[in-house]
C-alpha positions in Angstrom: 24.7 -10.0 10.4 21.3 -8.5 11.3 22.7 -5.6 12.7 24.0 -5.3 9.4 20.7 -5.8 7.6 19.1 -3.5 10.4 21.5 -0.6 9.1 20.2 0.2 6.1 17.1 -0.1 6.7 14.2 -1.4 8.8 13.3 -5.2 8.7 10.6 -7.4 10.5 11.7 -10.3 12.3 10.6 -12.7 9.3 13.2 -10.9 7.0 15.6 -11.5 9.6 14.9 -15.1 10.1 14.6 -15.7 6.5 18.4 -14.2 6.2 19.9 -15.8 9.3 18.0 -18.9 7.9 19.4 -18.7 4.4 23.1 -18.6 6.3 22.2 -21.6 7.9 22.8 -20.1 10.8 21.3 -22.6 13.3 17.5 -22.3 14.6 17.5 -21.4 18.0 20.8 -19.2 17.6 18.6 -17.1 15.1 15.6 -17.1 17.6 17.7 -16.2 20.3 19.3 -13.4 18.6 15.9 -12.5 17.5 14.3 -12.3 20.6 17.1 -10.2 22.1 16.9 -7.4 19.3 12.7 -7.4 20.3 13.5 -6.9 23.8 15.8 -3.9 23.1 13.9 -2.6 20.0 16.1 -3.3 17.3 13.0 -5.2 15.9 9.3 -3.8 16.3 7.2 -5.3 13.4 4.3 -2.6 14.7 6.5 0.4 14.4 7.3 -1.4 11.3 4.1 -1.4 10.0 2.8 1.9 10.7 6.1 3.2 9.2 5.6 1.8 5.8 1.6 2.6 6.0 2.5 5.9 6.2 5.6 6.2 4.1 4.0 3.7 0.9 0.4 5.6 1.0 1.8 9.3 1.3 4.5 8.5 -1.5 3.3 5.9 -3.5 -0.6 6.5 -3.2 -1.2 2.8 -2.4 -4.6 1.8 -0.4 -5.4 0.0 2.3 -5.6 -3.0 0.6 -2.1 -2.9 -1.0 -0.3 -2.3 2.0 -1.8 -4.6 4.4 -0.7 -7.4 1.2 2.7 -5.6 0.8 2.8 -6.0 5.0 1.7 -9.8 4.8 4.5 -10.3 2.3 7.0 -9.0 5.1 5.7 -11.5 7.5 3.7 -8.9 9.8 1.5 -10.7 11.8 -2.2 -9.7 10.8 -3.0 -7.9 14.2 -0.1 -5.5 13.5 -1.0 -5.3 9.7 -5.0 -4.4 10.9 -3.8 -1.8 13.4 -1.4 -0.3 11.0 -3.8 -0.1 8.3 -6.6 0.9 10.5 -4.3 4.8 10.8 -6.4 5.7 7.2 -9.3 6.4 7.4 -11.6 6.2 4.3 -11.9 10.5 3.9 -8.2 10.4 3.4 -8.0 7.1 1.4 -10.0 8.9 -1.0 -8.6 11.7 -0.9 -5.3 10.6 -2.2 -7.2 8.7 -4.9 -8.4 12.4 -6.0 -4.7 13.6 -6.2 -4.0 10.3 -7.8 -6.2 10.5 -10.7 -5.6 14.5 -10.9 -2.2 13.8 -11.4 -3.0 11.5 -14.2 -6.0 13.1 -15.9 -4.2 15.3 -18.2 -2.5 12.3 -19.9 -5.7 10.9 -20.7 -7.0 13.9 -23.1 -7.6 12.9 -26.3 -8.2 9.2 -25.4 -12.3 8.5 -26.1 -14.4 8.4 -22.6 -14.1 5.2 -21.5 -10.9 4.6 -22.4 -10.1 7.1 -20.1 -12.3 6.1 -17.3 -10.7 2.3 -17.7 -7.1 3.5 -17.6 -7.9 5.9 -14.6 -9.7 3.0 -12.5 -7.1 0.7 -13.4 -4.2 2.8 -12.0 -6.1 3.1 -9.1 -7.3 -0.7 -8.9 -3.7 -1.6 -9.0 -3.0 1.0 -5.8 -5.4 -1.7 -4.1 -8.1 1.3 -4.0 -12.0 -0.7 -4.1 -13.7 -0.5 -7.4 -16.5 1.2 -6.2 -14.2 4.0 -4.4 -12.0 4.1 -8.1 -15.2 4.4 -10.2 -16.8 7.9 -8.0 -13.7 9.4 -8.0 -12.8 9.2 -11.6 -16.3 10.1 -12.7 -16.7 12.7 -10.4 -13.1 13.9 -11.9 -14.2 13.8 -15.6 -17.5 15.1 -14.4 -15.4 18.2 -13.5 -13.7 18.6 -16.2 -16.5 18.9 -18.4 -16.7 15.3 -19.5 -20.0 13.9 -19.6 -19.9 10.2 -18.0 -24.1 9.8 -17.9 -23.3 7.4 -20.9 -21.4 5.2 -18.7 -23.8 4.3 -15.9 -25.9 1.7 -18.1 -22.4 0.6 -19.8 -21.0 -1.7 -16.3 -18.6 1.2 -15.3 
C-alpha cells in the first residue's frame, strides 16, 4: 500500500501513517513498515521539504510563510520545515513578488488607485508574502508605471 501511494508521488511519513492508519492497518505494523522505507529512502521528509519549497515558490509564487504552513500541514517536523524554508532568501522572495505583481498589473488598469494597490497586496498576502514586503513592491510597481501612490502613504497602505 505505501509503495503504492509512494508511486505517484512523494509523501511524508505522516501521509503514510495517516493512510495505513485509515486501513486500520495495525500500529506497530505501520511503524515498522515506516521505519524500513526511512532506512532505505523511500521516505525522506527533508528531501520532501526542499522539493516542494522549491517546486510551490518557483510555480506557484508562494512565500516563505505559505510553504512552511502548507509543510506543517504534511506533518514535516518544524526543523525540516525551517531548513527547507531557510533555501529563499529574502532578495529572491521579493523578487518573485515583482514577477508576481507584473504579471497581474495589467488587469488592474482602469480600476481607481487603491483599488488596485488592495487587490495587488492581497494576491500577494494570500501567497504568505509580509505586508510590509507586499506594500514596497506594489508601490514601487505602480510607481513605475506612472501611477502616483504619494496619496497613499497617510491613507494606512
Amino acid at each position: 500500500m505505501c509503495l503504492r501511494l509512494l508511486t505517484g508521488t512523494p509523501r511524508t511519513r505522516k501521509q503514510l501513517a495517516d493512510a495505513l492508519r485509515k486501513r486500520e492497518i495495525p500500529e506497530d505494523v505501520a511503524e515498522e513498515v515506516l521505519t524500513r522505507f526511512e532506512e532505505v529512502g523511500l521516505i525522506d521528509d527533508g528531501a520532501f521539504a526542499d522539493a516542494w519549497v522549491e517546486s510551490r515558490h518557483h510555480g506557484r509564487g508562494l512565500a516563505r510563510r505559505a510553504l512552511a504552513r502548507e509543510l506543517r500541514t504534511k506533518g514535516v517536523d518544524s526543523t525540516l520545515i525551517d531548513e527547507a524554508v531557510a533555501q529563499l532568501d529574502s532578495e529572491q522572495e521579493e523578487a518573485t513578488a515583482r514577477e508576481l505583481v507584473a504579471r497581474k498589473l495589467h488587469a488592474t488598469r482602469g480600476l481607481d488607485r487603491d483599488k488596485r494597490l488592495r487587490r495587488l497586496a492581497g494576491m500577494l498576502a494570500r501567497k504568505g508574502y509580509p505586508e510590509g514586503l507586499a506594500l514596497r513592491v506594489v508601490r514601487r510597481a505602480l510607481e513605475e508605471e506612472g501611477e502616483d501612490t504619494e496619496f497613499l502613504e497617510g491613507e494606512g497602505f
